[in-house]
Every structure is written in C-alpha cells, then in structure tokens.
N, C-alpha and C positions, 0 to 999 in steps of 0.2 A: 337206568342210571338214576340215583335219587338226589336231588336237589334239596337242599334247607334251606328255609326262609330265614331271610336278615334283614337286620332294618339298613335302609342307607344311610349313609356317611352323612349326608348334604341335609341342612331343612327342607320341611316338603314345600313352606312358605319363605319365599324371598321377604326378608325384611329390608326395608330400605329407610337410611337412617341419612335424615341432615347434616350438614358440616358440621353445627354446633353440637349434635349429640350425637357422635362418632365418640366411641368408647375410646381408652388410652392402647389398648391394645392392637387397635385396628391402624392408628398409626405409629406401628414398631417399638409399643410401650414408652413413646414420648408422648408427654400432651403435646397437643397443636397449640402453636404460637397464635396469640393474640394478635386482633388486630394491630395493635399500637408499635408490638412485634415486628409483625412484618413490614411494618411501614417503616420504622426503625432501617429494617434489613434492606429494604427497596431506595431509600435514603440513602445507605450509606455505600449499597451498589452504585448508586447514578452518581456521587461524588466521586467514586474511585474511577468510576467512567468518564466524564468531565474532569478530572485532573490527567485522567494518561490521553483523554484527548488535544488538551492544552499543550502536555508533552511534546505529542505530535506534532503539534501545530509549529511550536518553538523549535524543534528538528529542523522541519520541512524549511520553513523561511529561515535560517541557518544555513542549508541548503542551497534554498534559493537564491540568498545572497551570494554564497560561495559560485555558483554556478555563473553568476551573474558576472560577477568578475573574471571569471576564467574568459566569458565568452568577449568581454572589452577586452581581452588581452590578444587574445587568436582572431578577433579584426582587427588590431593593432600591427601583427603579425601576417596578416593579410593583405595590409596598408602597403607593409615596406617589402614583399614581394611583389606583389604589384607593379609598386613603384622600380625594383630591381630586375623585374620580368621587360618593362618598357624600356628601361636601359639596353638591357641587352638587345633588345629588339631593334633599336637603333644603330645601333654597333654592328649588328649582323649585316644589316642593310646596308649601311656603309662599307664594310669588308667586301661586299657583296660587289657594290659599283665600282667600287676601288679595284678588283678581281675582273668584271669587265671591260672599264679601262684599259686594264694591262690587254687581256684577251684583244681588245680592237686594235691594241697598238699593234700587237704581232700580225692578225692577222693583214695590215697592211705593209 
C-alpha cells in the first residue's frame, strides 16, 4: 500500500498570543471590547442586578407585612375560640352535674 506525504493542517509551533494581540479573527471577527468597554458592560450588569435586587426586597417586605397581618388576625381568631372553647367547657360541666343530680335523685 503506498502512502503520500502531506503537510499537516495544524502549525508545527504553537504560537501563543496576549490578550492585547489576539487578531480580530480569533475572536469571531469582532474586536475585543476595551477596557472602558467592559467596564461599561460590568457597570451596567451590577445596576440592573441591584435594581431587581431592591425589587425583591420591596416584594418580599410587601409580603411580609401582608403575612403579618393575616397572622394578628388568626390569633384574633384564636382569642375568640378560646374564649368560646371555655364556655362551652363550662356548660358541659354543668349539664354534666345537673345530669348527676337528677341520676342521685332516682337512684334514691
């Protein structure tokens, strides 16, 4: 079987090139943003990040006030069953003696 020589595809030497002297092609035929650029960019990301943080924040205590209310309102609710659980409780009792009463009377 006869084999022919080729050159390879790849360089024989690795070149290895700085950030600042990376050709336009190497990153996707855009130049690389400047630094002032990306600082720009890193700026205007951390604002939009600290405003829907704040967002959040105004949600959440929205939230938490609403929560807050509801829960004074279900120990308010808690108050007057309570208070309607002990009534009954007394009533029962009384029915109760009232019931054995009658029971002592008969059995005598």
């Amino acid at each position: 079987m006869l084999t022919t020589h080729r050159m390879p595809n790849y360089p024989l030497a690795m070149e290895q090139l700085r950030p600042e002297e990376k050709s336009s092609s190497a990153a996707g035929g855009k130049a690389l943003p400047t630094k002032s650029t990306a600082r720009d960019r890193v700026d205007s990301a951390l604002s939009r990040l600290e405003s829907m943080v704040d967002e959040r924040l105004r949600a959440e205590a929205t939230r938490a006030d609403e929560l807050a209310e509801r829960l004074a309102k279900l120990e308010r609710q808690h108050d007057d069953l309570k208070a309607v659980a002990i009534e009954v409780e007394g009533r029962l009792e009384r029915a109760m003696e009232y019931i054995r009463s009658l029971l002592a009377v008969d059995q005598k």
